[in-house]
N, C-alpha and C positions, 0 to 999 in steps of 0.2 A: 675442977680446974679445967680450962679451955684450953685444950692442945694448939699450939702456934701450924701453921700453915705459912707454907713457903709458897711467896711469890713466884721467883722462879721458874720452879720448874709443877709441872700441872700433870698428872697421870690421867690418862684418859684408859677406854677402852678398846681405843682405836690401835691400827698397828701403826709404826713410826712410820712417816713416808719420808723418800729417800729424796733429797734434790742434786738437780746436775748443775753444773755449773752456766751452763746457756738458760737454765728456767731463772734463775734469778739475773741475769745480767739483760740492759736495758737494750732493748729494741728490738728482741727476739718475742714472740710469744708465747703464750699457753700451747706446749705442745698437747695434744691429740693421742689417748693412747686407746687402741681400740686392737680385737679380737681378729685376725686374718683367716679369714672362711679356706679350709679346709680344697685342695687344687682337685678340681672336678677332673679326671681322664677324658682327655677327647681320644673321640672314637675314629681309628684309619678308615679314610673316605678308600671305595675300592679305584682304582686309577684304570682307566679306561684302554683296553687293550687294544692296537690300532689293527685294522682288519690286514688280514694275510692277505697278499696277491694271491692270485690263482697261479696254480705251476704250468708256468709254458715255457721251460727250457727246455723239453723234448719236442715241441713246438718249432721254436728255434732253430736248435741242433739241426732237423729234418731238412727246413727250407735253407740253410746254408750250405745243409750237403749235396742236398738236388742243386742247386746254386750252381757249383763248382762241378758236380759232375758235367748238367748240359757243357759248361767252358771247355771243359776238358777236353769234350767229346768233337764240339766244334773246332776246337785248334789242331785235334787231330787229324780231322777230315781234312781239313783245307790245308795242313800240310802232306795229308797223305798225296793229294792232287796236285801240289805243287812239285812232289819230286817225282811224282809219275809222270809229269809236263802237261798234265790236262788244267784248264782257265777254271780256277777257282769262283764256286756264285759269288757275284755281288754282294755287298751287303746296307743294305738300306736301310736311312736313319730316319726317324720318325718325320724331319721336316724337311731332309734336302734328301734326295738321292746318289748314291755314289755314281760314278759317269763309268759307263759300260764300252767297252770295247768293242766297236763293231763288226763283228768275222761273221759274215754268214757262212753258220755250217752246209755242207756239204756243193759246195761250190768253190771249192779251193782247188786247183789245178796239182794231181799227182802222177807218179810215174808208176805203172803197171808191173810186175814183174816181168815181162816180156820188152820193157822199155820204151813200149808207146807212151805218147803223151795225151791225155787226157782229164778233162774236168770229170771231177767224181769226187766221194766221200773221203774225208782229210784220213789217215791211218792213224790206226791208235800211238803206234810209233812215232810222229809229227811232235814236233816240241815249237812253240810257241816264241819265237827268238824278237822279244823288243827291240824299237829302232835305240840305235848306241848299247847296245847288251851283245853279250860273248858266250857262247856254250859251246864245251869240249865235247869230245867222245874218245874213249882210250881204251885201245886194245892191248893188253899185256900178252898177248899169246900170240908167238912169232909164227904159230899156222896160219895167223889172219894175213893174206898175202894182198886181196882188195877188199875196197869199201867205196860204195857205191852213196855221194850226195845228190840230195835232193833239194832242189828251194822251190817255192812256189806262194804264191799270195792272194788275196782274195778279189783281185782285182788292179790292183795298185799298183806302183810301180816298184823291182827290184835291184836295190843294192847292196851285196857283199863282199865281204873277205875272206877266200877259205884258206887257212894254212895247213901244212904237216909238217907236227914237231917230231922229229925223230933224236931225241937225247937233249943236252942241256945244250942251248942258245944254237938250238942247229934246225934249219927252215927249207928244208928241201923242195919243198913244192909252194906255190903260193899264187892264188888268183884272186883276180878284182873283177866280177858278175853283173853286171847291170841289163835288167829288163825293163821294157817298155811297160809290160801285161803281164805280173808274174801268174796268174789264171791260164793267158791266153797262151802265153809263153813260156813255161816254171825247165828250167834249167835242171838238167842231169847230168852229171859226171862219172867217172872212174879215176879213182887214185889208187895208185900201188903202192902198197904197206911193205914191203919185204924188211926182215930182218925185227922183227917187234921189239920191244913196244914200242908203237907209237899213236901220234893224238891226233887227232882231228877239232880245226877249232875254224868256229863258224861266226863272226860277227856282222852283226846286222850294222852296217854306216848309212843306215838311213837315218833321219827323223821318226820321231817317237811316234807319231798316226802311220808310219808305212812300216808294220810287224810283218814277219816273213814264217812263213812254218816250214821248216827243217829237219829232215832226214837221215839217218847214216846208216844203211843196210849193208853188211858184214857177208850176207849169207842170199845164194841164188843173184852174184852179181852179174850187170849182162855185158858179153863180151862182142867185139866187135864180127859182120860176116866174113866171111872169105872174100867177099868181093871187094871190102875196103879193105882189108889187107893186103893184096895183089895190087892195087889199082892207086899207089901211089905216085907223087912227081916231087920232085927235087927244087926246091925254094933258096934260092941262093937268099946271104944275107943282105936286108935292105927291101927284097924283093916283094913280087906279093902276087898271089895270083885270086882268079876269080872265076866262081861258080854258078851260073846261072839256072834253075829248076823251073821246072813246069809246075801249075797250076793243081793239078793233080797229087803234086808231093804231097803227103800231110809232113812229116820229117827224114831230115837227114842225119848221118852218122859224119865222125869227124874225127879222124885218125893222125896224130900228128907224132913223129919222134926223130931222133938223131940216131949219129954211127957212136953214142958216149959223151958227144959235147953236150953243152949244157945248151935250154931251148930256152926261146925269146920269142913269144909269138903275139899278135892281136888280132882275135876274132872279130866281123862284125855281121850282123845280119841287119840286109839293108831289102827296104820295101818301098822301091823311087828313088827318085835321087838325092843322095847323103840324107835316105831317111834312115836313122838306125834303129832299128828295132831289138836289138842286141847287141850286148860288146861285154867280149871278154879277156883282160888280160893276162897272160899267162907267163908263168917261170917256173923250170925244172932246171936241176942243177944236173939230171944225166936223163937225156933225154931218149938211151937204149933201155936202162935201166928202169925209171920212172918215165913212160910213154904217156900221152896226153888223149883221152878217149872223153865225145859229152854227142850227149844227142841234141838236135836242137828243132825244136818245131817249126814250121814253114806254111803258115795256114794263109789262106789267101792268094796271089796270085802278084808275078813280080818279086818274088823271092831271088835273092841272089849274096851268097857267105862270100864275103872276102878275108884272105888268110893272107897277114904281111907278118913279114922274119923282120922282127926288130933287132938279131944281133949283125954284130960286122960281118965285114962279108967271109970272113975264116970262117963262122958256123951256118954252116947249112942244115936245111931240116929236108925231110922228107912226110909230109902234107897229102892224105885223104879223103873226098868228100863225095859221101856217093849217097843217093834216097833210100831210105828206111823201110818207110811206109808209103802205101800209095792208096790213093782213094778213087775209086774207080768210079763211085756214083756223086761224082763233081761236078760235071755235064748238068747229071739231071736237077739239080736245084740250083742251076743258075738264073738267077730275073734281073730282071732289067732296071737298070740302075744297081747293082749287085756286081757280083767279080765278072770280071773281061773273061769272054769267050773266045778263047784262040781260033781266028782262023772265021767264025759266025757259021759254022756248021758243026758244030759239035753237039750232040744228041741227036742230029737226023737220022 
């Protein structure tokens, strides 16, 4: 008998396969099922190390500290010079030059210890006083009883202002300098200090191309001779008298003071008529007290100091002017066309 068989359902040998719901629905395809290869390991590429500079911060270091030391070394210099009152070098730049001050050394007109006047080597003491510039000197030590100014230039002409401050807003002495030649002619004084401290202050009122070099010697100041001491005269106020010198003078001395009133005086050193080659105005508030002493050189021939009392006539002074120095071989280098020979027999 033949066993029935069912339509149905069919047993195969295969194993059942599974469907998803996208294999049968329309428009999707025959998915694809396949074996995914096993993930190969990539190999770390090595990463390229960037090259080390070379070490040059000891490099460095070195030339910034040499840097800084030359600056150092230069700033110190030129202000060790500046407060020692010697003219700092120049300093010059690669395309323009700095502009130089003109002083030829050793041609600047000083006073000697002995008080002649003479062209010779500037002293290391000399302080350098720009035109419209101020520079004091101040003694705290009431031994300091004088102090001897000096001005002189290297050709040029001189104008200043000397005061002495003796305590707050108090101006006991006070003059106004003017030289024709401060070379030819450099100005010496004596100011009396009594009662210290006090200051000595020097202003250049000239223009800034006429610098003045400036002096204030404390120690071996010169005093006046016996001769100008003895040998004064009585100057009523208003009045004025005059001095005529020979040819021979090199310089005169110049003595001026009162009985305690206070002096009013103006010097002038004239060479021709109303030539002045000098002038200086003067103020003392005690004029027994703080006496008025300056040398003033007399070179050439036609010398003649006129001394006028600018105060009223209640202050009288009492006014000395006698020759310093004399030069005895004047005669022999006289030529012609050159200074007048008194008399046309001198040297015979």
């Amino acid at each position: 008998m033949a066993t029935p068989q069912c339509c149905d359902c069919e047993e195969t040998d295969t194993a059942q396969q599974y469907q998803f719901g996208f294999d049968v629905a329309s428009g999707y395809g025959t998915p694809i099922y396949g074996t995914v290869p096993a993930a190969v390991p990539m190999q770390t590429q090595p990463v390229a190390q960037p090259a080390e500079p070379e070490d040059q911060t000891g490099v460095l270091v070195a030339l910034c500290g040499l840097g800084a030391l030359l600056g150092f070394g230069a700033t110190r210099y030129r202000a060790a010079l500046a407060v020692g009152g010697k003219r700092a070098l120049p300093v010059t730049r690669a395309r323009i030059a700095a502009p130089i001050m003109q002083v030829a050394p050793g041609e600047v007109a000083v006073a000697s210890p002995s008080g002649v006047m003479r062209a010779g080597q500037m002293t290391d003491t000399s302080i350098l006083v720009q035109g419209g510039s101020l520079r004091t000197w101040s003694y705290r030590s009431p031994a300091v009883e004088q102090v001897q100014v000096v001005l002189s230039t290297e050709g040029r002409p001189l104008d200043a202002d000397i005061e002495l401050w003796h305590g707050p807003d108090n101006t006991p002495v006070k003059m106004r300098v003017y030289c024709e030649n401060g070379q030819l002619r450099p100005f010496s004084t004596v100011i009396e200090t009594p009662r210290g401290p006090n200051t000595v202050a020097i202003r250049n009122i000239g223009q800034i191309e006429f610098p003045i070099a400036a002096d204030v010697i404390a120690e071996a100041v010169d005093q006046p001779t016996p001769e100008a001491a003895s040998s004064s005269m009585t100057i009523q106020g208003g009045a004025l008298r005059t001095y005529p010198f020979d040819p021979t003078v090199d310089s005169v001395q110049v003595l001026i003071n009162t009985d305690g009133r206070p002096l009013n005086a103006r010097l002038e050193l004239l060479q021709g008529p109303n030539n002045n080659k000098q002038v200086i105005e003067l103020y003392t508030e005690d004029g027994c007290d703080r006496p008025f002493f300056c040398f003033l050189p007399t070179p050439g021939s036609g010398n003649v100091v006129r001394v006028v009392n600018t105060s009223p006539v209640e202050f009288p002074m009492y006014a000395s002017v006698v020759p310093y120095t004399i030069n005895n071989d004047m005669a022999s280098g006289a030529v012609l066309g050159g200074d007048v020979v008194i008399g046309g027999d001198v040297g015979w």
